[in-house]
C-alpha positions as CSV (number, residue, x, y, z in Angstrom):
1,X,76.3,171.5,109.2
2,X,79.0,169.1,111.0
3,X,78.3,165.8,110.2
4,X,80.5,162.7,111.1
5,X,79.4,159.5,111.5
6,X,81.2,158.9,114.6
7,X,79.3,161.2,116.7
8,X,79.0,160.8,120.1
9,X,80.0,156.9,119.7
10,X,81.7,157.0,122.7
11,X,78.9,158.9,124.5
12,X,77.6,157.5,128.0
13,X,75.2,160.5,129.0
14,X,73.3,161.5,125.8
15,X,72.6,165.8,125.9
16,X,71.0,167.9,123.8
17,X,72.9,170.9,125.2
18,X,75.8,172.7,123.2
19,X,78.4,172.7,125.7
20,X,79.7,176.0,127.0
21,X,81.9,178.5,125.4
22,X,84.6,178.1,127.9
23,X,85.0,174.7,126.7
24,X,87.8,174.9,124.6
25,X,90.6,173.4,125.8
26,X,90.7,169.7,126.6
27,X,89.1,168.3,129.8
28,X,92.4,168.3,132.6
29,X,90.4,166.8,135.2
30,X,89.0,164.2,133.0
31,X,92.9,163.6,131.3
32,X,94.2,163.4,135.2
33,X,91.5,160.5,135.9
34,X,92.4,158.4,132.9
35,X,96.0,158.7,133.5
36,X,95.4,158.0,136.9
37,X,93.4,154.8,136.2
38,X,95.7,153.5,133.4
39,X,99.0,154.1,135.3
40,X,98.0,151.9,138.1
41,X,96.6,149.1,135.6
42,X,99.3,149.2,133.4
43,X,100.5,145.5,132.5
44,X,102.7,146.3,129.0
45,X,104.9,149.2,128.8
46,X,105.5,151.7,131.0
47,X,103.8,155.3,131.3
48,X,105.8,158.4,130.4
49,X,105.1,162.3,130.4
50,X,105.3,165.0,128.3
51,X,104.6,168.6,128.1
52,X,102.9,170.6,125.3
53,X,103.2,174.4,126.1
54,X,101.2,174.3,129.3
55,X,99.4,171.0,128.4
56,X,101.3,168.4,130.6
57,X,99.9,164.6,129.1
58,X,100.2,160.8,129.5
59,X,101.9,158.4,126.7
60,X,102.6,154.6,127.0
61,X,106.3,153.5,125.5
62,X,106.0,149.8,124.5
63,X,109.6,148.7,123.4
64,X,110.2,146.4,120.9
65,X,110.7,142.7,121.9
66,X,112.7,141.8,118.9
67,X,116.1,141.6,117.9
68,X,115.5,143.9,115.0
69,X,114.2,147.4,115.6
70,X,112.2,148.3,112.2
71,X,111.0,151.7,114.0
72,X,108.2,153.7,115.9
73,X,104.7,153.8,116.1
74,X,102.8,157.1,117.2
75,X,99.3,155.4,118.5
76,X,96.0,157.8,118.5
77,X,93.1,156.9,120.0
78,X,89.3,158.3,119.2
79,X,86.8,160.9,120.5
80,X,86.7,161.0,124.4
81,X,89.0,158.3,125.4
82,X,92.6,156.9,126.3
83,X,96.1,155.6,124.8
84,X,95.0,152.5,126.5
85,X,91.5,151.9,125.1
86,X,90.8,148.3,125.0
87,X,89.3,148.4,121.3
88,X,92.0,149.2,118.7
89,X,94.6,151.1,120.7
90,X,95.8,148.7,123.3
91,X,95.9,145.6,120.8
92,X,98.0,147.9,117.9
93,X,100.3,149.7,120.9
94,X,101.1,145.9,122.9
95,X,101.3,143.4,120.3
96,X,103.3,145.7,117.0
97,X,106.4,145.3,119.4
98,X,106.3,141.6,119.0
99,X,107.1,142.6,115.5
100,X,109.8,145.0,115.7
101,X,108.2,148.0,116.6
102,X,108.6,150.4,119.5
103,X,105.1,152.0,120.5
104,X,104.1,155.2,121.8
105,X,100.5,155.6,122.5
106,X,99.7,159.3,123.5
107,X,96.8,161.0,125.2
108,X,94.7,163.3,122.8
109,X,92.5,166.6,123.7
110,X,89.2,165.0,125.0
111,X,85.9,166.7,126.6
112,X,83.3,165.4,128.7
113,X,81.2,162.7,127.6
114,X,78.1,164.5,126.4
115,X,80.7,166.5,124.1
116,X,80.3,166.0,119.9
117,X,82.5,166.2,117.1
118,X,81.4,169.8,117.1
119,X,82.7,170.8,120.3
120,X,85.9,168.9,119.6
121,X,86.8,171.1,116.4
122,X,87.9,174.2,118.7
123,X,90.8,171.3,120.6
124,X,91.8,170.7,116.9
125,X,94.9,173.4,117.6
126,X,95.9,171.6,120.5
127,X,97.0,168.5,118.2
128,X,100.2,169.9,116.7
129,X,102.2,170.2,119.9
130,X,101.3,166.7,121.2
131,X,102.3,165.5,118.0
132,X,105.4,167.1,117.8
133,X,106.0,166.2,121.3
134,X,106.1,162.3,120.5
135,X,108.2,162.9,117.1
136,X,110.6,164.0,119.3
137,X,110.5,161.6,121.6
138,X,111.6,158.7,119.0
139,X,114.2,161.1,117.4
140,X,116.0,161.5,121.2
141,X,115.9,157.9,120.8
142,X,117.1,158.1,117.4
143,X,114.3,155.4,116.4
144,X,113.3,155.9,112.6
145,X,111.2,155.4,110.9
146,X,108.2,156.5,112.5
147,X,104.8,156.3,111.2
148,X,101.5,157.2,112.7
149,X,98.3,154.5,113.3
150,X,95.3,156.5,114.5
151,X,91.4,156.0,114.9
152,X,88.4,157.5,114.5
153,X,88.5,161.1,115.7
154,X,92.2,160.7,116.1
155,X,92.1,160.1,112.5
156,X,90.7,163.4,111.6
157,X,93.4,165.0,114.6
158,X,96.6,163.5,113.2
159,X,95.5,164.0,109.3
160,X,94.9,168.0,109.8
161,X,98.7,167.7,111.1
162,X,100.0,165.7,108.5
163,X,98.2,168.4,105.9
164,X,99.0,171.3,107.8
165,X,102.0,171.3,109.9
166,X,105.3,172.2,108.2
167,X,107.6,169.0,108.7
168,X,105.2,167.2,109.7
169,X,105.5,164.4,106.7
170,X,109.4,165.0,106.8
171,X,109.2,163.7,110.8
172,X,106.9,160.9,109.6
173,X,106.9,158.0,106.9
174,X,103.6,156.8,107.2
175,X,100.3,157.2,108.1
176,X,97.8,154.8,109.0
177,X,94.1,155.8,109.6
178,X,91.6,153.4,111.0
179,X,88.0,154.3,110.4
180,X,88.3,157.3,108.8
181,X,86.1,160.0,107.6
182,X,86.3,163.3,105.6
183,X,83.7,165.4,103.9
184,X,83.2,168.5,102.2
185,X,81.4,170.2,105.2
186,X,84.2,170.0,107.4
187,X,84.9,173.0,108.9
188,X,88.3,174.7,108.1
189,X,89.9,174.0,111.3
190,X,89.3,170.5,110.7
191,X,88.9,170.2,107.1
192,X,90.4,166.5,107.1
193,X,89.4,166.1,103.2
194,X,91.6,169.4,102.4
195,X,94.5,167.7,104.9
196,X,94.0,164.5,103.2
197,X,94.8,165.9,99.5
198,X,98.1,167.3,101.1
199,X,99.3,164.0,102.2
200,X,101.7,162.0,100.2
201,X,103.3,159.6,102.3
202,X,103.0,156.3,102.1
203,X,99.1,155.1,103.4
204,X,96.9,152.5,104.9
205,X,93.2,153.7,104.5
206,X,91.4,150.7,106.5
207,X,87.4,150.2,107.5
208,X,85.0,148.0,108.3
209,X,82.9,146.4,105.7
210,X,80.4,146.8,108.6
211,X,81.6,150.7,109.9
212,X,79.3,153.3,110.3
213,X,78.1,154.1,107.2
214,X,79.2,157.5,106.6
215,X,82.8,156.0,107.0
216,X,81.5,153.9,104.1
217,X,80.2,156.3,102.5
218,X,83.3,158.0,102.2
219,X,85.8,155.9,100.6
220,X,85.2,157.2,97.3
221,X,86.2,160.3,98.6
222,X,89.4,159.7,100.0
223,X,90.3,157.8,96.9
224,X,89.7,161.0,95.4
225,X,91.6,163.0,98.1
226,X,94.7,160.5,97.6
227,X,94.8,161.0,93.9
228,X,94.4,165.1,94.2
229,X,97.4,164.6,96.6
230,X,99.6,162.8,93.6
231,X,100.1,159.8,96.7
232,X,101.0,156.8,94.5
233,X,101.2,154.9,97.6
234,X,97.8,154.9,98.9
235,X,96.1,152.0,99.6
236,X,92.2,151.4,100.9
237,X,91.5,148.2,102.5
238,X,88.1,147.8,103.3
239,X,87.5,144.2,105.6
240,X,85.0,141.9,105.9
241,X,83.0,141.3,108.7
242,X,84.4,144.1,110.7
243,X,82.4,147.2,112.2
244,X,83.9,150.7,113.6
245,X,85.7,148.9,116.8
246,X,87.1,145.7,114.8
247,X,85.0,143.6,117.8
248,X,85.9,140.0,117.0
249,X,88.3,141.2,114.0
250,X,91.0,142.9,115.9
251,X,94.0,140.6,115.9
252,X,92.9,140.6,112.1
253,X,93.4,144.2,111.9
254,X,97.1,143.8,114.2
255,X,98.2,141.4,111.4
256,X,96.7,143.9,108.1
257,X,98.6,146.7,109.7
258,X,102.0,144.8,110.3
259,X,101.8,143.4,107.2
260,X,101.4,146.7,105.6
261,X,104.3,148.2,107.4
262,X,106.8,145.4,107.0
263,X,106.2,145.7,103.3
264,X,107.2,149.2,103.4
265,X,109.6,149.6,105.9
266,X,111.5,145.8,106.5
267,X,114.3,145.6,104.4
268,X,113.9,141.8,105.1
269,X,110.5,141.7,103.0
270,X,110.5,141.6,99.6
271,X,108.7,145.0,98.1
């Protein structure tokens, strides 16, 4: 059995109906309304498009407001909604530039509300391209490094590419995942805790002392996954006071992740 504790979190109509076979490709319509919605309410950054085989999606560029480019930041948000989500993803994409960092906050396979991680396994395939897609989009730029800060489901997307792409962790220098989970009933298409004992770039593995507690739950295991891996720079930060969305805690968890990155990739700050 699928179990992940972030299941249907972002749900607004609760069904106890599987959701059809023919739903296995993200929801266009639903993509189109988002896009639609955040390109018309867009205060920071501006949108910009890409295509993925026959997937065309939205991302927001946020260029860095500093004299000093450090690099770019692939932002991925969670289970059913946008690269502009207020919780998370719009504080990490907006404010990281004020510290030398160019953002790119792209739109991930997503179903309709009712839809669980189940149904989301089968848009786990759909990941790679999108991914690659925004690698490439800092490399035209020539903007390196680039690391990856993801939530939630987009946690357990961008890990199964890091574990199972080929040149995945040579386009990227680190990973940070936000409210992560793995287990060992994951099915293999989305296996994050096999992905996560692939990954040996550098690593910011940070919760809520208040998450959902199979998130909680599963810090021993990704300890475990990090060592099987051999990544001597994995690091699991696990902070007070916040829950799965960082409500109240979120320019906290800005400044953790900055910190962590500027220690790794500022030539400025001492190792």
């Amino acid at each position: 059995m699928i179990k992940k504790p972030y299941l249907g979190i972002f749900t607004i109509i609760i069904s106890l109906l599987v959701l059809p076979a023919s739903t296995l490709a993200s929801d266009k319509a639903k993509e189109k309304r988002w896009a639609d919605q955040i390109v018309d309410s867009l205060i920071s950054g501006e949108d910009v498009w890409f295509e993925a085989g026959s997937d065309k999606f939205l991302g927001i560029y946020t260029e860095n407001e500093t004299d000093k480019t450090l690099g770019g930041v692939i932002v991925i948000h969670g289970m059913g909604v946008h690269p502009n989500w207020a919780d998370i993803i719009q504080p990490i994409r907006s404010e990281l530039p004020q510290y030398g960092w160019h953002t790119l906050s792209i739109q991930m396979p997503i179903l309709a509300n009712e839809a669980v991680y189940k149904d989301y396994v089968p848009l786990f395939k759909e990941v790679p391209p999108r991914m690659a897609a925004a690698v490439n989009f800092f490399k035209q730029k020539k903007i390196s490094p680039v690391v990856v800060v993801a939530h939630s489901l987009g946690t357990d997307m961008s890990v199964n590419w890091l574990g199972n792409s080929p040149g995945a962790q040579k386009a990227v220098s680190g990973y940070v995942a936000i409210g992560m989970s793995v287990s060992k009933d994951d099915p293999k298409e989305a296996d994050s805790y096999a992905a996560l004992q692939k990954v040996t770039i550098p690593m910011l593995d940070i919760y809520g002392a208040q998450d959902l507690k199979g998130i909680i739950d599963a810090a021993p295991l990704k300890k475990s996954a990090a060592r099987k891996a051999g990544n001597t720079d994995y690091r699991q930060d696990e902070v007070p006071g916040a829950n799965h969305f960082f409500n109240g805690l979120q320019e906290d968890l800005v400044r953790r992740v900055r910190s962590w990155l500027a220690k790794r990739f500022d030539p400025a700050v001492k190792k």
